[in-house]
ChimeraX commands (.cxc) that place a marker at each C-alpha (Angstrom):
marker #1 position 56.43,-8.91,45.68 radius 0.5
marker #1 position 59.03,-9.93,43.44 radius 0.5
marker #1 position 58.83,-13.28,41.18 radius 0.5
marker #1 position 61.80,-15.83,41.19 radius 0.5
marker #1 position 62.66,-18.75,39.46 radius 0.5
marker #1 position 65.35,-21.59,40.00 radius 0.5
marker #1 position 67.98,-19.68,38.58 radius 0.5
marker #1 position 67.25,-16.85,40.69 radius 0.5
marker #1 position 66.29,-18.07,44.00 radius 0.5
marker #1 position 69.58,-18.31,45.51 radius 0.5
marker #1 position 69.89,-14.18,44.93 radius 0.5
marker #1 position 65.87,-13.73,45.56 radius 0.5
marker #1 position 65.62,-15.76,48.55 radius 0.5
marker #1 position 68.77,-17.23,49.99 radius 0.5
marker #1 position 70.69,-13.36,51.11 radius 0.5
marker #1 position 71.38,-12.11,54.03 radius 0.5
marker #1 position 69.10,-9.43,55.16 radius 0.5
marker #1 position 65.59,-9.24,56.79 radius 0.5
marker #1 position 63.12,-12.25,56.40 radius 0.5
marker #1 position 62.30,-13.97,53.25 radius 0.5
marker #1 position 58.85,-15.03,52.90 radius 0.5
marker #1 position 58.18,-17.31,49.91 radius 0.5
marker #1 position 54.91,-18.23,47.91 radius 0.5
marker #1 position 55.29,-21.36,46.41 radius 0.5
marker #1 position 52.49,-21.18,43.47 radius 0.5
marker #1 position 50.90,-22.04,40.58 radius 0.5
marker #1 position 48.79,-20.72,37.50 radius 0.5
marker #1 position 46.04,-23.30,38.39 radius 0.5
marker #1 position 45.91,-22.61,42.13 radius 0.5
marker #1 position 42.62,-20.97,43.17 radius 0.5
marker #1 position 44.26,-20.71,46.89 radius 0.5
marker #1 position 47.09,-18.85,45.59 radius 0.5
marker #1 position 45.32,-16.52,43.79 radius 0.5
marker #1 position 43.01,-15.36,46.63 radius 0.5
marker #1 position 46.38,-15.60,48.84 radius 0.5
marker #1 position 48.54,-13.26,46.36 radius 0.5
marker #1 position 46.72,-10.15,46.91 radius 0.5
marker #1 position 47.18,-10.59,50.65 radius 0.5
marker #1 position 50.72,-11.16,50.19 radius 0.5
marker #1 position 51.14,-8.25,48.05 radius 0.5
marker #1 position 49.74,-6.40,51.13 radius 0.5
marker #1 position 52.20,-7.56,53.04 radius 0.5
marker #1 position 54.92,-6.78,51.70 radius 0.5
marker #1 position 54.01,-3.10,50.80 radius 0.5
marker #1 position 53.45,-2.78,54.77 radius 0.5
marker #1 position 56.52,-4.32,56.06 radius 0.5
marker #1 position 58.90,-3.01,53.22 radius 0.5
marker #1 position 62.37,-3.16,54.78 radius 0.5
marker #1 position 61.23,-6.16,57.66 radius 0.5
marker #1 position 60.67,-8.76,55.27 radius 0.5
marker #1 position 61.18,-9.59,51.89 radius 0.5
marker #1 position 58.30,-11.73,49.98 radius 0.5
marker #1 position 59.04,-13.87,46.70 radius 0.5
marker #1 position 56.88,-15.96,44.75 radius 0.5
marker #1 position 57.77,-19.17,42.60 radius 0.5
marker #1 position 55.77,-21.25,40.23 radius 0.5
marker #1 position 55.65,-24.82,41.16 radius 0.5
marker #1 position 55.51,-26.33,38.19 radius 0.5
marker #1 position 57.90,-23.99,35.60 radius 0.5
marker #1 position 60.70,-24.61,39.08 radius 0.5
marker #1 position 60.59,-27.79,39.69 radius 0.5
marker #1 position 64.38,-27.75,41.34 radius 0.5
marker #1 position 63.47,-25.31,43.90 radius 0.5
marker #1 position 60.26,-26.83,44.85 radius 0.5
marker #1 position 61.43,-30.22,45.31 radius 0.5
marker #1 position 64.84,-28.63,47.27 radius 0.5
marker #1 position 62.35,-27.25,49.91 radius 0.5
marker #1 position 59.96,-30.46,49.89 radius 0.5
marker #1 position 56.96,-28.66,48.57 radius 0.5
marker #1 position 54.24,-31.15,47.89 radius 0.5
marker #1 position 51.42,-28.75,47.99 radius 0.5
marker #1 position 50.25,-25.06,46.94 radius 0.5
marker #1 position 50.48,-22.41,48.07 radius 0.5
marker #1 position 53.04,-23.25,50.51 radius 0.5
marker #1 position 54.77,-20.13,52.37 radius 0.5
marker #1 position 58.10,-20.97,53.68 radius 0.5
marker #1 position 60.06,-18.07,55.68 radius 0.5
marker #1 position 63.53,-18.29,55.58 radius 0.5
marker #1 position 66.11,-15.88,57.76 radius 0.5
marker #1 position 69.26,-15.86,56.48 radius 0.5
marker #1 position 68.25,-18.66,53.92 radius 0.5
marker #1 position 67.62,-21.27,56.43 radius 0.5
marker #1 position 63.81,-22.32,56.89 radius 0.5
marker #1 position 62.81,-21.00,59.95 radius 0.5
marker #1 position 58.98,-21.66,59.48 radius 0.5
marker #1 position 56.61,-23.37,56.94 radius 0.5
marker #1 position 53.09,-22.88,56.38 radius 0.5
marker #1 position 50.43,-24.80,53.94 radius 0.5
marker #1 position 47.14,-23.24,52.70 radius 0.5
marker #1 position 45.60,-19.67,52.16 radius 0.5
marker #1 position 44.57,-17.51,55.00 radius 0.5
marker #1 position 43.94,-13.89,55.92 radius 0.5
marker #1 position 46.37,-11.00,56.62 radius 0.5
marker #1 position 45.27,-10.96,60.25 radius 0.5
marker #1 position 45.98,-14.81,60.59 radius 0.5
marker #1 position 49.23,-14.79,58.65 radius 0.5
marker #1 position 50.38,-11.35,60.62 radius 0.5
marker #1 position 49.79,-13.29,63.56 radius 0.5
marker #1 position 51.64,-16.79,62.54 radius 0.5
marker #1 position 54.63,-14.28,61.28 radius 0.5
marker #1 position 54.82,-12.42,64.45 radius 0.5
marker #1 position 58.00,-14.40,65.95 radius 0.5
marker #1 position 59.47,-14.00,62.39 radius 0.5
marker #1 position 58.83,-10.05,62.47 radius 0.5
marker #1 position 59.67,-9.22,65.93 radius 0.5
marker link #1:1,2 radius 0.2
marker link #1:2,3 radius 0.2
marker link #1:3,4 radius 0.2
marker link #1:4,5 radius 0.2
marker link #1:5,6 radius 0.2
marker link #1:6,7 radius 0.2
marker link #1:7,8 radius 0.2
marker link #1:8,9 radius 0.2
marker link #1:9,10 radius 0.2
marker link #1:10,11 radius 0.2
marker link #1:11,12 radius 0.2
marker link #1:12,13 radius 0.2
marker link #1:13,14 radius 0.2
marker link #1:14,15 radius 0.2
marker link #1:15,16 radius 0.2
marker link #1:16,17 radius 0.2
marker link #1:17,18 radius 0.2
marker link #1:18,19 radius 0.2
marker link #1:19,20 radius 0.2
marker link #1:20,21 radius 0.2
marker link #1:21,22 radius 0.2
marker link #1:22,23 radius 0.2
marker link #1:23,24 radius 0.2
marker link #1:24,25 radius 0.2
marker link #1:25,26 radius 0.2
marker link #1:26,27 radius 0.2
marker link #1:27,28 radius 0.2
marker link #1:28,29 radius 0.2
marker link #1:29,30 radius 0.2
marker link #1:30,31 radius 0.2
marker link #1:31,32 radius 0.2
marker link #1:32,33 radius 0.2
marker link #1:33,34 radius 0.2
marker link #1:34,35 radius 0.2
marker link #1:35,36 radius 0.2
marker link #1:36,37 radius 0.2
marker link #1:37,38 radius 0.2
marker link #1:38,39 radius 0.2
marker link #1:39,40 radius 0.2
marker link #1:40,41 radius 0.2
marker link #1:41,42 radius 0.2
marker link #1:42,43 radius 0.2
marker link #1:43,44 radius 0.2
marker link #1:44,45 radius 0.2
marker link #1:45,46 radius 0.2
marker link #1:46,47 radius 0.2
marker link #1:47,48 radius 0.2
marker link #1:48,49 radius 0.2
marker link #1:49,50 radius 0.2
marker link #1:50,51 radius 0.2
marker link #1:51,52 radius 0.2
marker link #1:52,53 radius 0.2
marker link #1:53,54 radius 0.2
marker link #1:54,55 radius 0.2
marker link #1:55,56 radius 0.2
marker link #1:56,57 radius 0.2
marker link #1:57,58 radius 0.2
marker link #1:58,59 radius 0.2
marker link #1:59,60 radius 0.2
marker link #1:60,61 radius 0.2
marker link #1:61,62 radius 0.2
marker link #1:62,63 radius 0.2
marker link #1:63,64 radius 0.2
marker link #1:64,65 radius 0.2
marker link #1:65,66 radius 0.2
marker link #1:66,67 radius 0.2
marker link #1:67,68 radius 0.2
marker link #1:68,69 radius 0.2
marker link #1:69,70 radius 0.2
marker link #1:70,71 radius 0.2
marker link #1:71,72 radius 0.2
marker link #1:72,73 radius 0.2
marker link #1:73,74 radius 0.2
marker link #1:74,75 radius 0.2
marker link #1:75,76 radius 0.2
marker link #1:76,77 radius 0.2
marker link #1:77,78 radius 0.2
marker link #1:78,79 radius 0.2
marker link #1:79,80 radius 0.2
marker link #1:80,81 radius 0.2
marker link #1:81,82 radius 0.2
marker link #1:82,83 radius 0.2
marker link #1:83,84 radius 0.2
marker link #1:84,85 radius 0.2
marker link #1:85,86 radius 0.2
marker link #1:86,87 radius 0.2
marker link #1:87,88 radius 0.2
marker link #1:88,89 radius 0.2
marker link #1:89,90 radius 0.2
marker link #1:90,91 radius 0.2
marker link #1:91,92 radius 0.2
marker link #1:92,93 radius 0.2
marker link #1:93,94 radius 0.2
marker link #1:94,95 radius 0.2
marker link #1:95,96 radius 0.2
marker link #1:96,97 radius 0.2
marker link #1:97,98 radius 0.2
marker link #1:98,99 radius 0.2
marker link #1:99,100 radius 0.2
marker link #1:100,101 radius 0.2
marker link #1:101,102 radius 0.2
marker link #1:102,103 radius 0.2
marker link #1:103,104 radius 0.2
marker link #1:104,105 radius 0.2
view
């Protein structure tokens, strides 16, 4: 899982290529901390299918407000850095697998 910041994100998230799913985060975020680890697990699994990123709400504040982030951890999947899909809150690796699966496929 790689870590981006506003600079960055256009090369991180925005490139052709397979899927981009991205964490938006935060230090103080006790959802994104149980959410990272599952994330993490992820990506390992589907290295080469889809790409994950994560980026600190509140140190990026272009990026977040670009996408219209008003709450953490939001995961936003973009393919071919358009937003295909956009999800709000933590959940499992079985329930994100399955909310992914049109993204994957």
């Amino acid at each position: 899982m790689k870590v981006t910041s506003d600079a960055d994100f256009a090369a991180d998230a925005l490139s052709p290529g397979p899927p981009v799913l991205v964490q938006f985060t935060a230090a103080w975020c006790g959802p994104c901390r149980r959410l990272k680890p599952v994330l993490a697990a992820l990506a390992a699994e589907e290295e080469g299918r889809l790409r994950v990123v994560e980026i600190d709400v509140d140190h990026n504040p272009a990026t977040t407000v670009r996408h219209g982030v008003l709450a953490t951890p939001t995961l936003l999947v973009l393919k071919d850095g358009e937003p295909v899909k956009s999800l709000v809150g933590a959940r499992s690796k079985r329930k994100l697998r399955q909310e992914l699966a049109d993204v994957l496929d």
